[in-house]
N, C-alpha and C positions, 0 to 999 in steps of 0.2 A: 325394395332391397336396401338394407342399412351398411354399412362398413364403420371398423373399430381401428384410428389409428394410435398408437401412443406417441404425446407431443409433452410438453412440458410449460411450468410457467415458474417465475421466480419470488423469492422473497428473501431479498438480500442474498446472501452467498446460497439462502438451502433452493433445491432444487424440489419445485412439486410436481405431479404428476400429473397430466389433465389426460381424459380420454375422449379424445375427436370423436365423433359419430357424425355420419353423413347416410339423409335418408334420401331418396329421389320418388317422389309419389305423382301421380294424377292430381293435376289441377292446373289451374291460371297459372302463367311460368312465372317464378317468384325465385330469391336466392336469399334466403335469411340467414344467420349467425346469430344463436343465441346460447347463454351463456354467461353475462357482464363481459363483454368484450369491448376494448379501450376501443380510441379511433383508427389507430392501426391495422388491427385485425377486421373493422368494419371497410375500411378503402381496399382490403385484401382482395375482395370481390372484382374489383376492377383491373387488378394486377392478373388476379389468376385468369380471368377472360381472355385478356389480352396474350399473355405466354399460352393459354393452351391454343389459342387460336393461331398465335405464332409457331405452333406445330401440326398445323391442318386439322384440329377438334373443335370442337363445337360447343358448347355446355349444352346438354338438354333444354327443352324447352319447356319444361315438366317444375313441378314445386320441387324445391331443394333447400333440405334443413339442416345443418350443420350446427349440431351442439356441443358446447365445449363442456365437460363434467369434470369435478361437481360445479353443478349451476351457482350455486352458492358464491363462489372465490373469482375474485376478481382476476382478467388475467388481459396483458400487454403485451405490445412488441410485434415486429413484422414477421417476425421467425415461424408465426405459423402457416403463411404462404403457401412454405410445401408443403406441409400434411393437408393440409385441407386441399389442394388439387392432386396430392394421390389417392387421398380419401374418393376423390371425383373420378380420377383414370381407374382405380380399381371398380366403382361400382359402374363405371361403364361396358366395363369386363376390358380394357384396355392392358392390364396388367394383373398376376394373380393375387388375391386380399391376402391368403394362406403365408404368402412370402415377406408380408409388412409387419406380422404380426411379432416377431421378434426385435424390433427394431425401434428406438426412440425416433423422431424422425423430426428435423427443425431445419429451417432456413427460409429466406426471400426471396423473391421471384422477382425478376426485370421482366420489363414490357415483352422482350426479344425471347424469351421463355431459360434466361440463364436464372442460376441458381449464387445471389448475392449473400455475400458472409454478415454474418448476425454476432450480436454479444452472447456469452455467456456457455460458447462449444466445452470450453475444460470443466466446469461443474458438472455438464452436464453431462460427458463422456464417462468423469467417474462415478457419477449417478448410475449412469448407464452398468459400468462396468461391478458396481455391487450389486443390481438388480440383474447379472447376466442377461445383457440384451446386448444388442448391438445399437450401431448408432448409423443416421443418415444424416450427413451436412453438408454446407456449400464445400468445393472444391481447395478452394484457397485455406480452410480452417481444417483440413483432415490432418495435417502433421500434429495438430494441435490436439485432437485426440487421443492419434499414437500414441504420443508423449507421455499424456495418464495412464496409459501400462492394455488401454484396450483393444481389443487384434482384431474384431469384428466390426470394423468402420468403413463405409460405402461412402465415397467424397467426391460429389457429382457438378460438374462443370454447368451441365445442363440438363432443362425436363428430357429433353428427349435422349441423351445420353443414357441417362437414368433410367428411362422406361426400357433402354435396349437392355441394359445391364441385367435389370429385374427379370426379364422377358428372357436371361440366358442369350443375349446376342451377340452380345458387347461387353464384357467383361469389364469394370475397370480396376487398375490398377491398384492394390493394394499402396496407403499414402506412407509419407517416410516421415516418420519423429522429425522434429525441424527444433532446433536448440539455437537461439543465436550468439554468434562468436564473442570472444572473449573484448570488451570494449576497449578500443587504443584510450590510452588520454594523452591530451595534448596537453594540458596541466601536470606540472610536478612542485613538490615544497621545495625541491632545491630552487627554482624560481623565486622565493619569498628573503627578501634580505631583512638583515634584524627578525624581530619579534622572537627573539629565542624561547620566551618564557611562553605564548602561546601557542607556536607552535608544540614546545612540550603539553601542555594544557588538552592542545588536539589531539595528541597520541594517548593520552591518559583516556580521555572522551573514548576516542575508538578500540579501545582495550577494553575498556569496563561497561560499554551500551551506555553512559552519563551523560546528561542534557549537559547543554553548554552556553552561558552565556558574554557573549565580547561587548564589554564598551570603551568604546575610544571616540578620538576626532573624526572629522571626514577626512579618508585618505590615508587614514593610520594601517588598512590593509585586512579589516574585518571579511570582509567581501570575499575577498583574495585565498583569503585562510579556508574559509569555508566551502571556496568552491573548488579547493584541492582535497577536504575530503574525503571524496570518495576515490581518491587514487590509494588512501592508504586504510580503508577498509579492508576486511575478505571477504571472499567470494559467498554468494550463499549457498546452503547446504539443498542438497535434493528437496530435502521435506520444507525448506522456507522458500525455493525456488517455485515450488507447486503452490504453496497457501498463498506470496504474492502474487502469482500468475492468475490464478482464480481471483483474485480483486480486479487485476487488469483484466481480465477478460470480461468479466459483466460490466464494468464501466466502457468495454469498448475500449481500449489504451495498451492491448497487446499486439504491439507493432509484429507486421506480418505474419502474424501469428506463429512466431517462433519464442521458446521459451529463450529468457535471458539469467544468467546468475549472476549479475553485478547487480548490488546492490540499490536499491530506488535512493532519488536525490530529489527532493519534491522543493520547492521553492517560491510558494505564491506570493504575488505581488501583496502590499499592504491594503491593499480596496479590498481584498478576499470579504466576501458573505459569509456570517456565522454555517451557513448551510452547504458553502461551498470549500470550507475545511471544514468542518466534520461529519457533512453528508447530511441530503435528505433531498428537498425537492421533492415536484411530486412524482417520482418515480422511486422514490428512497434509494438513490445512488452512492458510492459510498465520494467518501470529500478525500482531500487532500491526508488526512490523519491517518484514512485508511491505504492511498493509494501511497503512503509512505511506509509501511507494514513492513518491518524487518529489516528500517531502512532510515533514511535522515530525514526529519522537517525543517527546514531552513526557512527561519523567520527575521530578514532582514527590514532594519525600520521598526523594531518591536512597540517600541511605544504608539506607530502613527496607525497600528493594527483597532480596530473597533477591541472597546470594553471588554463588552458581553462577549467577542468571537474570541477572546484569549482566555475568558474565563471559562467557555466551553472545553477548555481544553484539558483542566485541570483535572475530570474524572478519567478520560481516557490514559491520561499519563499518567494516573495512580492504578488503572484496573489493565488497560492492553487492550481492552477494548470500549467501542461504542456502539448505545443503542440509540434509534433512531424514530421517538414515535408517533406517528400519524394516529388519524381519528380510523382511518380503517386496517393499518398493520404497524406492529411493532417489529423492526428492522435492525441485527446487530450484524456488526462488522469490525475483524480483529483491526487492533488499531496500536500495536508493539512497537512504538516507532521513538527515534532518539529526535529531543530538538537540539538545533544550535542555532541561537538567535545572536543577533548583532543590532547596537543603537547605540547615539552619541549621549553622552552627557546627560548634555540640555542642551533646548529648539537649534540654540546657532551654532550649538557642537564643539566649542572651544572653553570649556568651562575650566577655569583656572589657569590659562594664557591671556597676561594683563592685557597683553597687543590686541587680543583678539576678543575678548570674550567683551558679549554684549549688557549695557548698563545696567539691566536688570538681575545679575546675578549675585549670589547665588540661586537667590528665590525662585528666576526660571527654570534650574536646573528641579527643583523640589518641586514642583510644579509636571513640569516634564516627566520626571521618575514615577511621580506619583500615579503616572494613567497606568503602571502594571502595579497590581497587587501582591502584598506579602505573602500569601496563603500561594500565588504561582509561583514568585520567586521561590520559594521553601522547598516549588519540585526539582528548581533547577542545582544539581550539584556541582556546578564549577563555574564559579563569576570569577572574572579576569578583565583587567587595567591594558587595553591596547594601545599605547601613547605612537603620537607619530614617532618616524622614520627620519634619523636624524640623514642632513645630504654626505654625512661622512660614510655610511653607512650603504646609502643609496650608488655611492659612486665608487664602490667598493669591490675588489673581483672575488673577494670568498664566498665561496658559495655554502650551502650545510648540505644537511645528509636528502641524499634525494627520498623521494615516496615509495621507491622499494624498497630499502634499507628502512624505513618506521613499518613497513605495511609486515614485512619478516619477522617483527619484535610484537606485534599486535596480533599477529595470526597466532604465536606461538603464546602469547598472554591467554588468548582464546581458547588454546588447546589444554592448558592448563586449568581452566576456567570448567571445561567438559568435563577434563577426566575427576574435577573434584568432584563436580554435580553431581556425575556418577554413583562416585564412591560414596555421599551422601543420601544414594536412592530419591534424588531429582533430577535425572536425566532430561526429563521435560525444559529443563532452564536452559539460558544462553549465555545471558554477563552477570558481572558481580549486581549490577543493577537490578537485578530481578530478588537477590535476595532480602530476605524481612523474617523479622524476629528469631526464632532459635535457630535457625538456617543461619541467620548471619552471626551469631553468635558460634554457631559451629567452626564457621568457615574464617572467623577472623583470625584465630590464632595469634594475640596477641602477647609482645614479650613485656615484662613488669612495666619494666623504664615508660615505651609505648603508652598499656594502659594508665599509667602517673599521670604523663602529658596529655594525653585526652581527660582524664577524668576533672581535674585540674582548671585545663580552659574551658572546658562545659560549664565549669562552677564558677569561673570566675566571670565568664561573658552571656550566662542564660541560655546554654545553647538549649532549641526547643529536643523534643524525642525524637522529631525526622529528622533536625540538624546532627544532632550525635551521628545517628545511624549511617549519615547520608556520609559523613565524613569516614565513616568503619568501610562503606563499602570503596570508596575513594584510594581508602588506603590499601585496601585489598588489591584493588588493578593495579597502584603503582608496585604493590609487590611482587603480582604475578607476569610484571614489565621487568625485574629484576632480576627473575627466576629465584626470587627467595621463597622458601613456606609460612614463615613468621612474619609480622607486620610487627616494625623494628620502630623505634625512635624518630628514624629519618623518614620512614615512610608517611605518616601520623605528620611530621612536620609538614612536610610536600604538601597533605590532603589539607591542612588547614590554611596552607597558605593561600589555596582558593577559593579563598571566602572573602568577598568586597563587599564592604559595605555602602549600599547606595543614598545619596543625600535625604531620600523620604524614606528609608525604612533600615530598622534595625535587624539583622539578622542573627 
């Protein structure tokens, strides 16, 4: 007697299909898995022993062949635990096959016969829910389901739960959507004394989707700036809540498995592995680029980042996404993500404070700059001068505008951002960052004076065709921070003024 269960396997975010088969025949007892099954699924054997045993079964003592189809495709991960020991309880006749058959069915088995939570339940639920099936997963991931919009989800604590459930004994409980709450911060910009011009710099960033980069001294309050914000972010929208969510969840990184809508704030230290911002390993996982998806990269220390792992960076932040390729699968993962980097100078960080700055300067500073390349700088649109914090300043009780007061001016920059996208028949977009060529010409709407001033310093300082562009889109958010429709004079001024030139390279 054979049984068909439908389980799954992954390749990067798509979801493939495999079909479990379990045969139980005459012979020497034997318990094979074939297939190309990783080491995971081959130690499965010893898990599901133990849980069914842990429910008073037995496995036959008969040959037992469990093929994973197509034999062809390679396929990982503990999550097929349970299908293969229901594939086992049904052809024991423990449970009926009739009732499996609609049903994707994934998760891992404990020794104790519980049913442990696995990566990748939201892909797989909407998989599920275009191919009208239902879904079988650990107990702890069923809100995580709901959530994808699927109503036929079975979320089992345990085997034996599970078999009573199947068996009509035990019913369980239909799972609840789990969303998690709105994040307190304990960070705000009214916190941040001085730095006026940055901080405007950061609201400009968070309006338009604009990479961003700060250099200053140590202490000048790079750090500080950065890691307020995502207080003055918005929220994300259903449909970017679900595409980030489905990153975290096959990386494993969807805390309790409740969906969140603040926005991802990703932050790796400068040792990061080319592979480990921007994905691969041998599991093709996605990296830091991806697990920033709709959201920030925060690259502090930019120059002490490896070469190669910053130059990695430079297609994904021209395309939105990254592909990922091995010798046996080719792996993409959206990767829409804003950076805002921060680095001093040069090495000792005090570059043009006679008191301070070390006897090799300037040359360490050119030296220093020089580890990032002109062709990344060119994607970044807002370089900015963070000088310290003078102690008049420091010891000072004026505070500014707090992170709801920017985050109200930036939401509403955004709103304006939509409805134009819209009305251009690109609703698909989000910031002014995303537009490029006749689009951005559409949307620039510039007035004479404006266009004079741009056309003007283009000519007179070489600006390249991204530089032009990068400055049209610049100008664009600061105008839709204004609530104007035209991009004026003063706008155009704003956009060029952040533009720094660094000691090695000319922009």
């Amino acid at each position: 007697m054979s049984v068909h269960i439908n389980t799954i396997t992954f390749n990067g975010l798509d979801v493939l299909d495999v079909d479990l088969q379990v045969q139980i025949s005459s012979g020497l007892p034997n318990f094979i898995i074939v297939g190309l099954p990783d080491k995971a699924i081959a130690e499965s054997r010893e898990r599901i022993r133990a849980a069914l045993h842990a429910i008073g079964q037995d496995i036959p003592a008969k040959r037992i062949v469990i093929n994973l189809a197509p034999a062809g495709l390679f396929k990982e991960g503990s999550h097929f635990d349970l299908p293969i020991a229901l594939a086992l309880l049904a052809v024991m006749g423990l449970i009926p096959p009739e009732k499996l058959k609609s049903y994707i069915v994934l998760g891992e088995l404990s020794l104790d016969g519980s049913v442990l939570p696995v990566n990748g339940v939201l892909p797989v639920a909407l998989h599920a829910l275009r191919h009208k099936l239902g879904l079988i997963c650990p107990d702890s991931q069923g809100g995580e389901a709901v959530w994808a919009g699927l109503s036929d989800v079975i979320a089992a604590p345990d085997l034996l739960t599970l078999i009573n459930h199947l068996n009509g004994g035990q019913p369980l409980p239909v799972p609840e959507p789990l969303l998690a709450g709105p994040k307190r911060h304990l960070l705000d910009m009214a916190e941040v004394k001085g730095q006026e011009t940055a901080k405007r710099a950061l609201e400009v960033a968070a309006a338009g989707g604009h990479n961003l980069l700060m250099v200053g001294p140590p202490g000048a309050g790079k750090s500080m700036l950065a890691a307020r914000l995502p207080t003055i972010l918005p929220p994300l929208t259903t449909a970017e809540a679900l595409e980030t969510s489905m990153i975290q969840s096959i990386a494993g990184e969807l805390k309790d498995s409740r969906i969140c809508l603040e926005r991802p704030f990703r932050d790796p230290h400068h040792s990061a592995s080319t592979p480990s911002l921007v994905g691969g390993g041998r599991r093709g996982l996605p990296g830091e680029i991806s697990l920033a998806h709709n959201g920030v990269l925060f690259l502090d220390e930019l120059p002490e980042f490896n070469r190669s792992t910053l130059e990695a960076l430079r297609q994904p932040l021209e395309n939105g996404t990254i592909t990922i390729s091995r010798v046996n699968a080719h792996t993409s993962y959206p990767a829409a993500f804003q950076v805002i980097a921060a680095m001093n100078p040069c090495r000792c960080g005090h570059l043009g404070n006679p008191g301070l700055e070390c006897s090799r300067a300037p040359k360490c500073a050119e030296e220093y700059q020089a580890k990032i390349s002109g062709p990344l700088l060119d994607r970044i649109d807002i370089h900015i001068d963070v000088p310290a914090v003078s102690p008049w300043e420091l010891s000072g009780t004026r505070t500014g505008e707090s992170s709801a007061v920017i985050r109200a001016r930036v939401i509403n920059a955004r709103r304006l951002q939509a409805k134009r996208f819209a009305a251009l028949g690109r609703p698909d977009l989000k910031t002014n960052s995303q537009l490029r060529g006749k689009l951005l010409e559409q949307a620039a709407a510039l007035e004479p004076g404006a266009e004079k001033l741009l056309i003007g310093f283009a000519g007179q300082n070489q600006l390249s065709a991204r530089a032009y562009h990068r400055t049209l889109r610049l100008a664009r958010t600061i105008a839709d921070l204004q609530n104007e429709s035209n991009i004026s004079t003063m706008h155009i001024a704003e956009a060029l003024s952040y533009r720094r030139k660094l000691a090695s390279h000319s922009q």
